[in-house]
C-alpha atoms as one frame of an Amber mdcrd trajectory, in Angstrom:
protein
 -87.401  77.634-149.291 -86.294  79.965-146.450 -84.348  79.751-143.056 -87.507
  81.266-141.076 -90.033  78.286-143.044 -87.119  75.409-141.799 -87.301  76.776
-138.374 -91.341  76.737-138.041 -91.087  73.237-139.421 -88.754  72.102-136.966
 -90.231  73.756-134.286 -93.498  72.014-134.975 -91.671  68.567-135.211 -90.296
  69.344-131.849 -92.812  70.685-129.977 -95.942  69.454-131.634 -98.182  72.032
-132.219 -98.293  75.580-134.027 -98.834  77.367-130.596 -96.128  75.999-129.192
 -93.639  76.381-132.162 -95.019  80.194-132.415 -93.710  80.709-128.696 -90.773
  79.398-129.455 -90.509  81.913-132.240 -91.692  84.779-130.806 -94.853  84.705
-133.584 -98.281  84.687-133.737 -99.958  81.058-134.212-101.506  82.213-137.747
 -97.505  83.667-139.084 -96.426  80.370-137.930 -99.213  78.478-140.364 -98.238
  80.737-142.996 -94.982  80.028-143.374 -95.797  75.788-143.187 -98.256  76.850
-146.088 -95.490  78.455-147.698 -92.936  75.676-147.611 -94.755  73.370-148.560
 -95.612  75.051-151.866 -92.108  75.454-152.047 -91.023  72.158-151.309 -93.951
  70.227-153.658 -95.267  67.756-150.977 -97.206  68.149-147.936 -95.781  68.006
-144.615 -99.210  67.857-142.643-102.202  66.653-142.586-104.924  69.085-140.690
-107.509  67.345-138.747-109.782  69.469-136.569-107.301  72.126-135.758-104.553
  70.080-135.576-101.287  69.440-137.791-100.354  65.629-138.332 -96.770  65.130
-139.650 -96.958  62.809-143.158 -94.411  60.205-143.632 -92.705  62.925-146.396
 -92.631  65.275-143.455 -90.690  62.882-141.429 -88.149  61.980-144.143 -87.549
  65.250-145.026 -87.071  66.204-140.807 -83.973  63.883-140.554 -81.886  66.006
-143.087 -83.298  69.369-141.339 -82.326  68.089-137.746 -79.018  67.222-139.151
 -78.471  70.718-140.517 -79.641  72.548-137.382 -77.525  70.280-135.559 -74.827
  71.873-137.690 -75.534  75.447-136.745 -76.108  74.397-133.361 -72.507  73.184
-133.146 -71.470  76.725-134.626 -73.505  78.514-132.508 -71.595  76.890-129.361
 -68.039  77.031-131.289 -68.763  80.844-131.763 -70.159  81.625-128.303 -67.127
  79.723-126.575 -64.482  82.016-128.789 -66.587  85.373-127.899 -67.001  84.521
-124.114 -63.985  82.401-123.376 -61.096  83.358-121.266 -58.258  84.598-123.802
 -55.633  82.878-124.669 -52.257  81.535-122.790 -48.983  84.427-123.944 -45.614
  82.854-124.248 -42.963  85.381-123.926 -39.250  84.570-123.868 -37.480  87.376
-122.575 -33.807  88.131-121.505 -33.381  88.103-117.801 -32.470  91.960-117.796
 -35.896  92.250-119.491 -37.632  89.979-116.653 -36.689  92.194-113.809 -37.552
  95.275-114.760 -39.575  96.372-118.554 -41.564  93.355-118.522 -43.087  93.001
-114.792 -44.280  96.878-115.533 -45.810  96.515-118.647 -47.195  93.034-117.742
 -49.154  95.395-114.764 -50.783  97.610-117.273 -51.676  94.771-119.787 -53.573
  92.780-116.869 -55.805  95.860-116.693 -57.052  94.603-120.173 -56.873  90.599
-119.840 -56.664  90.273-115.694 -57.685  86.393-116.288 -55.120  85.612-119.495
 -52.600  82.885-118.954 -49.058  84.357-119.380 -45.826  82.895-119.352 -43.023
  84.423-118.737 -39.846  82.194-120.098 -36.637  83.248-119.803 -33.620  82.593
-122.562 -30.101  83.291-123.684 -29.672  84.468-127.263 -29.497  81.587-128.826
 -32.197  80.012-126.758 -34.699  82.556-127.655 -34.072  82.280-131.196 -34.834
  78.791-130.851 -37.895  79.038-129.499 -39.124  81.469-132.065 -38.047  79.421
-135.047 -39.975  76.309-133.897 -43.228  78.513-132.575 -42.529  77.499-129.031
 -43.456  81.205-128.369 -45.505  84.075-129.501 -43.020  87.159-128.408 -39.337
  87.905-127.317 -38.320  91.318-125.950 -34.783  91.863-125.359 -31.582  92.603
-127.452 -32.554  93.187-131.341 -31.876  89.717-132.926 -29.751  88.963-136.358
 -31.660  88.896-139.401 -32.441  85.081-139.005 -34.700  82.938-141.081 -38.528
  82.600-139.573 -38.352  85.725-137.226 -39.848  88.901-137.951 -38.249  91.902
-135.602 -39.816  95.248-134.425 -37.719  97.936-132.891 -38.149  99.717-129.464
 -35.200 101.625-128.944 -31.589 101.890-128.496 -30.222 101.127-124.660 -27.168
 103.483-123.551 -24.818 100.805-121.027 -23.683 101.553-117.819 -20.306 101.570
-116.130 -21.607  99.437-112.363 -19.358  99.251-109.779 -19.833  98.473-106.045
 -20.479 101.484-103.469 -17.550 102.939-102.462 -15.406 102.115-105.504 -13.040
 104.692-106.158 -14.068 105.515-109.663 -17.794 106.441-108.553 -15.962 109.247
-107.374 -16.242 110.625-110.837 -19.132 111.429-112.639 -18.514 109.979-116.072
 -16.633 107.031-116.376 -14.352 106.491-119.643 -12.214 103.627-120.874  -8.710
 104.931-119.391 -10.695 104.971-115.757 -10.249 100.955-116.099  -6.991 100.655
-116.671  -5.760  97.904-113.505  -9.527  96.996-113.243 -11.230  93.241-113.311
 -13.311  94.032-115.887 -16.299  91.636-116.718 -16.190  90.054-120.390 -19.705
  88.519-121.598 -19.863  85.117-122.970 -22.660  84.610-125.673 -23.233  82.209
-128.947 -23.394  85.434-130.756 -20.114  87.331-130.156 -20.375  89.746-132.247
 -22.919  91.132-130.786 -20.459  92.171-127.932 -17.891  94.274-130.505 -19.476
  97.561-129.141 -18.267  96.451-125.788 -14.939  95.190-127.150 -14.191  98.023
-129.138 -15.091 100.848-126.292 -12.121  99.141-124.720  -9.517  98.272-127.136
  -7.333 101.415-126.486  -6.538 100.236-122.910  -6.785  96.364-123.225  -3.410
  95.303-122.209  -4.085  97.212-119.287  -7.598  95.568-118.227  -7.869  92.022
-115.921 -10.333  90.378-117.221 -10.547  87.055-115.352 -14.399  86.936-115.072
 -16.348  85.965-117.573 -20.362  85.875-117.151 -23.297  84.889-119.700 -26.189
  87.350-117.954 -26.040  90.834-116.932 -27.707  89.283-113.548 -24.701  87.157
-112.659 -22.247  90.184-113.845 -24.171  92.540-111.154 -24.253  90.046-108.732
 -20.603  89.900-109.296 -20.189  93.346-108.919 -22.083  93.646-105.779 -19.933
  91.316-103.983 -16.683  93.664-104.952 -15.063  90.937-107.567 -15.256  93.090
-110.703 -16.790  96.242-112.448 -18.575  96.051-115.856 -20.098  97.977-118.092
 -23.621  96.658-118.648 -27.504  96.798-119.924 -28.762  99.991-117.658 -32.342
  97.616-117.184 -31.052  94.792-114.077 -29.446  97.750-112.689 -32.683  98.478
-110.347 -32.763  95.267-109.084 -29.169  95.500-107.998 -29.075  99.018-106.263
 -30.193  97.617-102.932 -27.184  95.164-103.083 -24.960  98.178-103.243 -24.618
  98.846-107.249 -23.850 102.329-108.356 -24.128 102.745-111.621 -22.175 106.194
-114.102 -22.306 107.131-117.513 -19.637 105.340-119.702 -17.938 106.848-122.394
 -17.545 106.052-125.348 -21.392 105.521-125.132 -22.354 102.254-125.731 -25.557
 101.384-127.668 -27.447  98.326-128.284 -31.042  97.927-130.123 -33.828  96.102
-128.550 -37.128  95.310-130.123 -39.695  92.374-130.594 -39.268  89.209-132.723
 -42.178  87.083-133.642 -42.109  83.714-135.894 -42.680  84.801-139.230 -46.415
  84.266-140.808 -47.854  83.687-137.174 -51.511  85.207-136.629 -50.986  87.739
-133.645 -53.916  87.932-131.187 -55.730  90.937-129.668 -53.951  90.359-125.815
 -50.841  90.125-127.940 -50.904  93.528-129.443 -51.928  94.674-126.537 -48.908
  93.437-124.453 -46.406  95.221-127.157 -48.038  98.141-126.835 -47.919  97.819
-123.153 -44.120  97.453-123.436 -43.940 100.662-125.858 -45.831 103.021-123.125
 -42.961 101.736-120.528 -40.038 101.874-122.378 -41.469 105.551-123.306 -41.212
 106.510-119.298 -37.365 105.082-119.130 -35.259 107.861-121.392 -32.950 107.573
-118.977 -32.316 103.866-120.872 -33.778 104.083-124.512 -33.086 106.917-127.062
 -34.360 106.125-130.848
């Protein structure tokens, strides 16, 4: 018993007649009789009765009908499942990013991935530290880009690159004056100290600083590199910060220098561990990889 016999059968059932079934199969009338002849030898039973020409189902052929509707019902269903998958509008993208990250590496490589999916669904959700590890330990997400998390328990990491910090200080400051700024240069400054669940994260930033502590104000405290420019802008403090929200903040009057000791911090992906990743997804990282290539002026390896 084979697929093409089934289909003449059902066709015939359907349709009524042998020229009609062999349209519907793209045959010739006698290829359709054949292959009736040749399940019926296979099945043991006849399925028609021929009177003058024409093919009269038997009450076997009937029986035997309900089970092959049932199965091409089946296939029918598959048929549609598949089709929807290979014609459908991809999927939605969750993304949790750090705000940095939102204003500036992810609207640019968000414009190149659109070129490949300009229809996807893609949210853009932005989260502290902790937040974002969150997210990606419950699924809530399918990506974060922004500072390199811990090693944590149901997230899998990728690296992008290393970001070099930035002294930012309002135009006009005195110590733009200079063209590198280094820790003794903020000695009577108001400094900006970041607040974060993860604290240790912020040693680099602690330590750059330790030789001229006693000698630092540090009476603002912010929890976003956003808030800390925004601070800086309106003359309350200088920080040293991610170089990324920088952009944003130049047309508020932010300058930004060199700091030394330089400053490092990794960024990369995280995903929730065992997740499938889809094609848009992929696509998207690799998106991000081509910007943060044209920004060496932020990343070094």
């Amino acid at each position: 018993m084979k697929f093409r016999q089934i289909e003449a059968f059902r066709y015939i059932m359907l349709r009524g007649t042998t020229a009609a079934a062999a349209s519907e199969m793209h045959v010739t009338q006698p290829a359709v009789s054949r292959l009736i002849s040749d399940l019926e030898d296979s099945l043991g039973f006849m399925l028609f009765e021929r009177r003058k020409g024409r093919l009269y189902p038997t009450d076997d052929a009937a029986e035997f009908f309900r089970s092959v509707e049932e199965s091409f019902l089946g296939l029918e269903k598959l048929e549609s499942v598949a089709n929807n998958i290979r014609t459908r509008t991809p999927r939605e993208l969750r993304i949790a990013v750090t705000s940095a990250i939102a204003s500036s590496l992810v609207p640019m490589a968000l414009k190149e991935h659109k070129k490949f999916y300009p229809d996807e669904r893609v949210v853009i959700l932005t989260y502290s530290l902790s937040e974002m590890v969150t997210k990606l330990q419950t699924n809530s997400v399918d990506l974060a880009v922004g500072l390199q998390l811990p090693q944590l328990v149901g997230i899998e990491q990728e690296f992008i690159g290393n970001a070099r910090y930035v002294f930012a200080a309002k135009e006009g400051h005195p110590l733009l004056d200079k063209e590198v700024i280094t820790a003794s240069d903020l000695k009577g400054q108001e400094v900006l100290t970041v607040l974060d669940s993860y604290p240790k994260y912020w040693n680099h930033l602690e330590q750059a600083t330790d030789s001229v502590r006693a000698e630092l104000s540090k009476n603002l405290y912010i929890d976003t590199s956003h808030t800390g420019y925004a601070m800086i802008a309106s003359g309350l403090a200088v920080g040293v910060l991610e170089p990324f929200a920088a952009r944003v903040w130049v047309k508020n009057g932010v300058v930004t220098r060199p700091f030394e000791p330089q400053i490092r911090y990794p960024y990369g992906f995280a995903y929730p561990t065992n997740t499938r990743h889809h094609t848009s997804l992929h696509q998207f990282i690799q998106s991000v990889k081509n910007v943060a290539q044209t920004m060496p002026e932020f990343f070094d390896k």
